[in-house]
N, C-alpha and C positions, 0 to 999 in steps of 0.2 A: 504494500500500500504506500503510496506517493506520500511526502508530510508537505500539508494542507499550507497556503501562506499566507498571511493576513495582508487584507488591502492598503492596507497602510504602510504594507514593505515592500510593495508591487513596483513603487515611483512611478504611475502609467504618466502622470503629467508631466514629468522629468522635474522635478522641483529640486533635484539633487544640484543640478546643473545651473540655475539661476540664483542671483546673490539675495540674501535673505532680507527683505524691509522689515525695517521697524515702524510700526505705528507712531509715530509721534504725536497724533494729535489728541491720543487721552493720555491725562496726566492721574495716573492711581488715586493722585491724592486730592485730585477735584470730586473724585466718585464715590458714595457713598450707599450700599446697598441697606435700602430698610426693608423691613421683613411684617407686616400686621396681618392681622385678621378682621373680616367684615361678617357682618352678617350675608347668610342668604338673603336677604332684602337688596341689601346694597351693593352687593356682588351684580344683583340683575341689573338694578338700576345702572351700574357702571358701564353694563357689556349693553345695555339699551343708549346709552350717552353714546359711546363708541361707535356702535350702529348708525347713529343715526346724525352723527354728525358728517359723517362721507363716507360714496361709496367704498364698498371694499376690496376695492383696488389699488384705494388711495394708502391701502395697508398701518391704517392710525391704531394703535393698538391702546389697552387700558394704560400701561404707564403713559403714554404719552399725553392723554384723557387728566391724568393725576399732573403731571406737570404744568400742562396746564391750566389747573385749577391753584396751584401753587404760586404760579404766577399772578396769577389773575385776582388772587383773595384781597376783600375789601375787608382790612381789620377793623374800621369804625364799623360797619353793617354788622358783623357778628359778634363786635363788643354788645352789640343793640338789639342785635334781635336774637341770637344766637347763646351767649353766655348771658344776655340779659345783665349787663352793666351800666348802671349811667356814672 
């Protein structure tokens, strides 16, 4: 019996042979992975925001859904209606 080789030592793209780039344009310490929990409620709601703010081909996906809400948050409105502060 032949021993089997995994596609990843195949090099079919020759990647051996072309000089290696480095990403530079993320910097580790700009990114910050958070990890939460939502409710099923709000899980739908977000994949209904996603939806239905463009087609899906426009490929928007929920984080991007989340940044821009991060962006966009109006901290006097949610001192106000929200956390209920005056």
């Amino acid at each position: 019996m032949d021993k089997r080789s995994k596609i990843s030592d195949l090099d079919i793209f020759n990647k051996a042979d072309r000089p290696v780039k480095k990403d530079v344009s993320i910097d580790v310490k700009d990114h910050v992975t958070k990890s939460f929990r939502l409710t099923r409620e709000q899980a739908d709601k977000l994949k209904e925001y996603t939806q239905a703010i463009a087609p899906g081909h426009f490929m928007i996906t929920e984080a991007d859904i989340i940044r821009y809400m991060i962006l966009h948050f109006d901290v006097k409105k949610a001192q106000e209606d929200f956390f209920k502060l005056k």
